[in-house]
LOSE-98225 format. One record per residue (C-alpha): x, z, y; residue number from 1. Coordinates in Angstrom, 1 decimal, padded with zeros to 4 digits. Example, Ala and Ser with C-alpha at 12.3 -4.5 7.8 and 13.67 -1.06 7.14 Angstrom:
2
r x=012.3; z=007.8; y=-004.5; guza=1
r x=013.7; z=007.1; y=-001.1; guza=2
***
This chain:
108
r x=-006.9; z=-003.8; y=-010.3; guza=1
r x=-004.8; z=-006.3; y=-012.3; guza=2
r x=-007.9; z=-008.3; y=-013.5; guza=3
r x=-009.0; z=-008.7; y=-009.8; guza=4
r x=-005.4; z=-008.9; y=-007.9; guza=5
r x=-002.5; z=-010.1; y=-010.3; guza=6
r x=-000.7; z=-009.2; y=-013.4; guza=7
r x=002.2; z=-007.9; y=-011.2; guza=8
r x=000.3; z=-005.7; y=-009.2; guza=9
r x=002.3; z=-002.8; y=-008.2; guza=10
r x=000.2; z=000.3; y=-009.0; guza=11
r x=001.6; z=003.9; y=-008.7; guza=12
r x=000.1; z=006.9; y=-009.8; guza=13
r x=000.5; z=009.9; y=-008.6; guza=14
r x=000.0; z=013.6; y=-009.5; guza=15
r x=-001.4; z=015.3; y=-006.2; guza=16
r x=-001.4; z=019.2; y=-006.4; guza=17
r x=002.0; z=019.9; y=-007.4; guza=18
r x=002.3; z=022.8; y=-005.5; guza=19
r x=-000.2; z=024.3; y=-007.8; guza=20
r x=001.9; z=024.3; y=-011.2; guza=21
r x=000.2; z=027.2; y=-012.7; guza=22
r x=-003.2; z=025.5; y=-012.1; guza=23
r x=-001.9; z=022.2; y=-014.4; guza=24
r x=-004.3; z=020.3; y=-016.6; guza=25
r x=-001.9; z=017.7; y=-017.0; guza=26
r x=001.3; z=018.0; y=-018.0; guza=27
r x=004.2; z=016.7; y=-016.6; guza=28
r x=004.6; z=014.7; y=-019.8; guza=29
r x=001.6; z=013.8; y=-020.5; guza=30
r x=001.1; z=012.0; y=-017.2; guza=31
r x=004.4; z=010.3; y=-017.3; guza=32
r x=003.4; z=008.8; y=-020.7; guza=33
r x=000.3; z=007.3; y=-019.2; guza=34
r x=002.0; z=005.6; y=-016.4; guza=35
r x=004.8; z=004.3; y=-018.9; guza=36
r x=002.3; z=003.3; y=-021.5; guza=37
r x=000.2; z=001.5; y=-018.4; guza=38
r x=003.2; z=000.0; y=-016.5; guza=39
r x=002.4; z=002.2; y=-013.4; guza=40
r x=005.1; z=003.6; y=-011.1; guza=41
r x=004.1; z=007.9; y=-011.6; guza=42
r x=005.4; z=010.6; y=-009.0; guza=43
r x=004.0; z=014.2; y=-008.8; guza=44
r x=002.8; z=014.9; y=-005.2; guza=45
r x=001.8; z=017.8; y=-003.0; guza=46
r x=-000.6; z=017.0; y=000.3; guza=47
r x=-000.3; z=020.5; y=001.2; guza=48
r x=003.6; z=020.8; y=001.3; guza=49
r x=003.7; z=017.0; y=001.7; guza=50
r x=006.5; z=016.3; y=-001.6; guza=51
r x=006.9; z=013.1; y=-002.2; guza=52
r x=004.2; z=011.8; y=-000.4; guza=53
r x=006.3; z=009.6; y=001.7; guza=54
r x=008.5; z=008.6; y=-001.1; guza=55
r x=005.1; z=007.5; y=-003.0; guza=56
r x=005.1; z=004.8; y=-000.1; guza=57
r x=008.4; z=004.0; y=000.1; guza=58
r x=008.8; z=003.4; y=-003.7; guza=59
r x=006.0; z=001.1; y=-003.9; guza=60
r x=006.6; z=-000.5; y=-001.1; guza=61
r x=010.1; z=-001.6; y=-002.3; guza=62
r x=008.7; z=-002.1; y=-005.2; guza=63
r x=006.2; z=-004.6; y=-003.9; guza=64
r x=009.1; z=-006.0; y=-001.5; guza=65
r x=011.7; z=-006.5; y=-004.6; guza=66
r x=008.7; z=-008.6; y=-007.1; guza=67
r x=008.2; z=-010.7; y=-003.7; guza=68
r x=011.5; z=-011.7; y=-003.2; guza=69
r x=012.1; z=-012.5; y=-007.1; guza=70
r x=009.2; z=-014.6; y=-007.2; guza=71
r x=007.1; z=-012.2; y=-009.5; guza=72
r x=004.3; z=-012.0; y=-006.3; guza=73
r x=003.9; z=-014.8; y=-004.0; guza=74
r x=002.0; z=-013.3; y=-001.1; guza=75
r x=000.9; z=-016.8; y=000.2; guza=76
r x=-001.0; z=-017.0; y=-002.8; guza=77
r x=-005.0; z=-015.7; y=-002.5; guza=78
r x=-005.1; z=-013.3; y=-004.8; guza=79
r x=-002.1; z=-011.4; y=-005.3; guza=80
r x=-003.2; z=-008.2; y=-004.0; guza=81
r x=-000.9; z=-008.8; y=-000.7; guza=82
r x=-001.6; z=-009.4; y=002.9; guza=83
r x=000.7; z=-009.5; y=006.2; guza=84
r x=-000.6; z=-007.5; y=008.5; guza=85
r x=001.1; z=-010.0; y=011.3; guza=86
r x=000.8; z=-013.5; y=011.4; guza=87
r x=005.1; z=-013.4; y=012.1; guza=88
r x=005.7; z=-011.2; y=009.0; guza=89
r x=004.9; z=-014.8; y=007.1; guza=90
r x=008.5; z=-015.8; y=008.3; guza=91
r x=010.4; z=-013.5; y=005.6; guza=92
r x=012.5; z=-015.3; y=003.3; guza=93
r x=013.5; z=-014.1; y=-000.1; guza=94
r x=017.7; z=-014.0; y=-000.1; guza=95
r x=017.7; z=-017.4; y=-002.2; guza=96
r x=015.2; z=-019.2; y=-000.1; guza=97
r x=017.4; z=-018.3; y=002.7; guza=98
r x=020.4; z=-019.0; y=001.3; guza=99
r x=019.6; z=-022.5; y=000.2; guza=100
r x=018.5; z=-023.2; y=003.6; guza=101
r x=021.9; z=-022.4; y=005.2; guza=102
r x=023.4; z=-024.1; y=002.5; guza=103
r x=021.3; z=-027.2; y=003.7; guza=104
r x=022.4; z=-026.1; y=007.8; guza=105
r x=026.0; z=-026.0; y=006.6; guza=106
r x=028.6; z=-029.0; y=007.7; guza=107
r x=031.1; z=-027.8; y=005.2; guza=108
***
């Protein structure tokens, strides 16, 4: 995914079957130092009693929201692994872009 998107692709990898502990091939550990060692974001998930499946999404989205706004992903850009689903989500502004254009609307 990084060869064919970007470098700062946000990538999160997640343990499904949590539920089923006593059924582990991997351990806990063992998955957690993949993801560290790979630069992914790792949760352990359960379809079935639906843990952390939301808060897979939520995490990598403000993941994906936090390396836009400092620059790291520039959604604009073909490439990056990141589309707007509608044509007036393009209008979001990073805090500093936004700030320097008040600064510039300011009279003070």
């Amino acid at each position: 995914a990084r060869m064919l998107a970007s470098q700062n692709i946000v990538i999160i990898l997640c343990g499904n079957k949590k539920d089923l502990d006593a059924d582990r091939e991997v351990t806990f550990l063992e998955a957690s130092r993949f993801a560290q060692e790979n630069e992914l974001m790792f949760l352990e998930t359960s379809a079935l009693t639906g843990e952390n499946v939301e808060e897979a999404f939520v995490q990598c989205a403000r993941k994906i929201l936090n390396k836009i706004e400092s620059g790291e992903l520039d959604p604009e850009r073909m490439g990056s692994g990141i589309q707007y689903g509608d044509a007036a989500l393009r209008q979001l502004r990073s805090p500093r872009r936004a700030q320097a254009q008040s600064a510039q609307e300011c009279g003070c």
